[in-house]
N, C-alpha and C positions, 0 to 999 in steps of 0.2 A: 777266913771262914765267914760267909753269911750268917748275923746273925738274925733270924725269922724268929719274931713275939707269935706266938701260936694263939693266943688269945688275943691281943690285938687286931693280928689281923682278920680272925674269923668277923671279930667285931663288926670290921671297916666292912666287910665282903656281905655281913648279912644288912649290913645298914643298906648298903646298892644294889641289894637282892631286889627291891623295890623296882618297876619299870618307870612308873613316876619320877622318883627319886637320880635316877639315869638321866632321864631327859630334863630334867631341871638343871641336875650336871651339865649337859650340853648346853645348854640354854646359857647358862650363867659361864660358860666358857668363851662365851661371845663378847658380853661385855655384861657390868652390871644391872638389876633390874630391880624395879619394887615387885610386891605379890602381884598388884593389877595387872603390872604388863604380863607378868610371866603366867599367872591364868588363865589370861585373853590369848593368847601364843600358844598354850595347851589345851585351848578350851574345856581346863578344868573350871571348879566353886576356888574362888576363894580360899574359903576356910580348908579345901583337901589341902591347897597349893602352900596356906602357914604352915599347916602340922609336918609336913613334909621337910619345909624350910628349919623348923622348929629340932627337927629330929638330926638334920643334917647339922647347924649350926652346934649342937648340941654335943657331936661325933669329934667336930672342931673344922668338918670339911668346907662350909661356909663363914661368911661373917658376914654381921650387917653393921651400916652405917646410916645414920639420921640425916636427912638433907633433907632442910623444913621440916611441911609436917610428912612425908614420905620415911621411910625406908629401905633403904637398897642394901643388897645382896650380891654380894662376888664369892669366889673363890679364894680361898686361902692360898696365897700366893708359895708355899713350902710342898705344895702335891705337883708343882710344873705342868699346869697347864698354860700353856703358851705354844706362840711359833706355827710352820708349817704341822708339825707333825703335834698333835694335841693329845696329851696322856693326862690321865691320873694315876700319878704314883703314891703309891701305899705303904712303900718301904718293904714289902714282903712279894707284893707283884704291882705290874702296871697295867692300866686299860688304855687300849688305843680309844681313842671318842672318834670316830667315822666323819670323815670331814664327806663323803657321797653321802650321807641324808641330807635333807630337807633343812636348812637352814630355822631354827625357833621362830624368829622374827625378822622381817625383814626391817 
């Protein structure tokens, strides 16, 4: 029997209600990044691009690591994003991430 946390996962699903928040997903499915790059690659502010980080980090869906004086951003490696086929899994559903858009950054 599946078990589905109904509150968890409405959690995870309103936190990537966000369109930003998506494409940051995508972005950070590539490989890690600080705020700068990943601002400059959505041509957002900055500061939209921390709070977003901030929020996601926060869900547990990102993490950050200090290198120097930077901070990078990956993916939590327990939602199996990897491989040809690139999902986020939630444990309640999965998102396929569209490997046909527009690559974040080249």
């Amino acid at each position: 029997m599946l078990d589905i946390k109904p509150v968890h996962c409405s959690r995870m699903l309103a936190i990537l209600s966000d369109p930003q928040r998506l494409r940051i997903i995508e972005c950070l499915s590539e490989k890690s990044r600080n705020v700068g790059e990943l601002a400059s690659c959505l041509g957002k502010h900055m500061v939209k691009v921390s709070h977003h980080l901030s929020i996601l980090r926060k869900a547990g869906l990102v993490k950050s690591n200090r290198m120097g004086r930077f901070i990078y951003y990956e993916l939590q490696s327990e939602f199996g994003v990897a491989g040809p086929t690139s999902h986020l899994d939630l444990g309640c559903c999965r998102l396929e991430l569209s490997k046909t858009l527009k690559k974040c950054c080249s």
